[in-house]
C-alpha positions as CSV (number, residue, x, y, z in Angstrom):
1,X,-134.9,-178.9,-29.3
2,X,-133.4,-175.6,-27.7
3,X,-136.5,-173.5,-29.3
4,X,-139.0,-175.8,-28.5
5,X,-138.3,-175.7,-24.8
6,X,-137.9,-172.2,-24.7
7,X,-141.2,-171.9,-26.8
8,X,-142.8,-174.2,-24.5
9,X,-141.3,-172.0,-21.5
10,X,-142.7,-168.6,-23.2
11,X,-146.2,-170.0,-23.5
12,X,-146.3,-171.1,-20.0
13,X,-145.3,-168.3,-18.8
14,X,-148.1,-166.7,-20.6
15,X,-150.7,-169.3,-20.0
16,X,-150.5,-169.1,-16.0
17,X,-149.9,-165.4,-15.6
18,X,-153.5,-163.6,-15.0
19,X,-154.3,-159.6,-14.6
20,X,-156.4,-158.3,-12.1
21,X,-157.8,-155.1,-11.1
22,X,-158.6,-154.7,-7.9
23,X,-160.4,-151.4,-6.9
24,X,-161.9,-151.2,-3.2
25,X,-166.0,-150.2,-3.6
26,X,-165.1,-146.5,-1.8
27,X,-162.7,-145.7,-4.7
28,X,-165.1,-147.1,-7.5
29,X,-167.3,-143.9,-7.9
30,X,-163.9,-141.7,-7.9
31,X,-162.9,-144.0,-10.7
32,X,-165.9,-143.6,-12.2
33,X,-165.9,-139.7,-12.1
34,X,-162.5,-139.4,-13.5
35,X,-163.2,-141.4,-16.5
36,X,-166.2,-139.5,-17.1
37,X,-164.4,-136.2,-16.5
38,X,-161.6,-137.2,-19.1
39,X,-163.7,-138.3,-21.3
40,X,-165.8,-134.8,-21.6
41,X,-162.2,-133.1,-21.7
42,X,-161.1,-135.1,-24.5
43,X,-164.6,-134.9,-26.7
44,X,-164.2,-130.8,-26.0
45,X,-160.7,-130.9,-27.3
46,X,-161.7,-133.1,-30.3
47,X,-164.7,-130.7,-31.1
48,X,-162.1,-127.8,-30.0
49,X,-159.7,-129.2,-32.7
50,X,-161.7,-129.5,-35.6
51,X,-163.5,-126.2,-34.9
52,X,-160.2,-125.1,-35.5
53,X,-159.5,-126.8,-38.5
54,X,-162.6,-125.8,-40.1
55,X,-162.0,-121.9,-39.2
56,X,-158.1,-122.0,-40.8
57,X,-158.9,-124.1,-43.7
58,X,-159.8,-121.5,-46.8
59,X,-162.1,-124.2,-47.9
60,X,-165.2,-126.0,-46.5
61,X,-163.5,-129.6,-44.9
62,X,-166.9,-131.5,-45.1
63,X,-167.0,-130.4,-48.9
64,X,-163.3,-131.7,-49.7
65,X,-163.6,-134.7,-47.6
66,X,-167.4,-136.1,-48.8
67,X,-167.8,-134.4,-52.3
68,X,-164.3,-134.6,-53.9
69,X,-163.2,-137.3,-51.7
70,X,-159.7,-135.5,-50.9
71,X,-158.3,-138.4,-49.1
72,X,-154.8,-136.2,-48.3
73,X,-157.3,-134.1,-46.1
74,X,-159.3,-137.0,-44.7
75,X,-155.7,-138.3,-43.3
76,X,-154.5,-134.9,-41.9
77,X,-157.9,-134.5,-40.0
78,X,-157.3,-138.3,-38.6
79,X,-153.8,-137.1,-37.8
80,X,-155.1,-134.7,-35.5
81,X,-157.8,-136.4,-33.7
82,X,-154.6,-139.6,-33.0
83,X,-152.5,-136.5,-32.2
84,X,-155.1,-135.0,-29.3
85,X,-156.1,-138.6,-28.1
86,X,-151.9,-139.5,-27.4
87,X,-152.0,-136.0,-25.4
88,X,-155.5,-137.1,-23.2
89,X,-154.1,-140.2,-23.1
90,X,-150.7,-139.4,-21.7
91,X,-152.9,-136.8,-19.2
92,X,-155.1,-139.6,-18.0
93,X,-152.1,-141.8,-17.2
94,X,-150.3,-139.3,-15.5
């Protein structure tokens, strides 16, 4: 009986709480800017990143990746791109 009432409390609580986001018009285009502006910093450190990658590596990465399907490589690459989308992340909340 005890869990089904505080079940029953959790889910209400759930049910009638709402999120809004309420940005006045002026501030909508400074918004708007900012995302865009992140957004080209993140895609020039992702580019930036790989460049990299592809310069250390004594090996060709698209080779090892789509020819002999070297999955260990695959994951390290993705490992970076999570690892440089946590820092823009972290930069565009402040």
């Amino acid at each position: 009986m005890l869990i089904n009432h505080v079940a029953g409390s959790i889910g209400s609580t759930l049910a009638t709480t709402t999120f809004a986001l309420v940005v006045p018009l002026d501030q909508l285009a400074n918004l708007i800017v900012l995302t865009l502006a992140f957004t080209t910093v993140g895609l020039i450190l992702f580019a930036f990143a790989f460049w990299i990658m592809n310069k250390v590596a004594p090996f060709s990465v698209r080779k090892e990746i789509e020819d002999d399907q070297n999955t260990a490589l695959a994951i390290v690459m993705g490992s970076v791109i999570i690892g440089i989308a946590l820092i823009v992340a972290a930069a565009v909340h402040g």
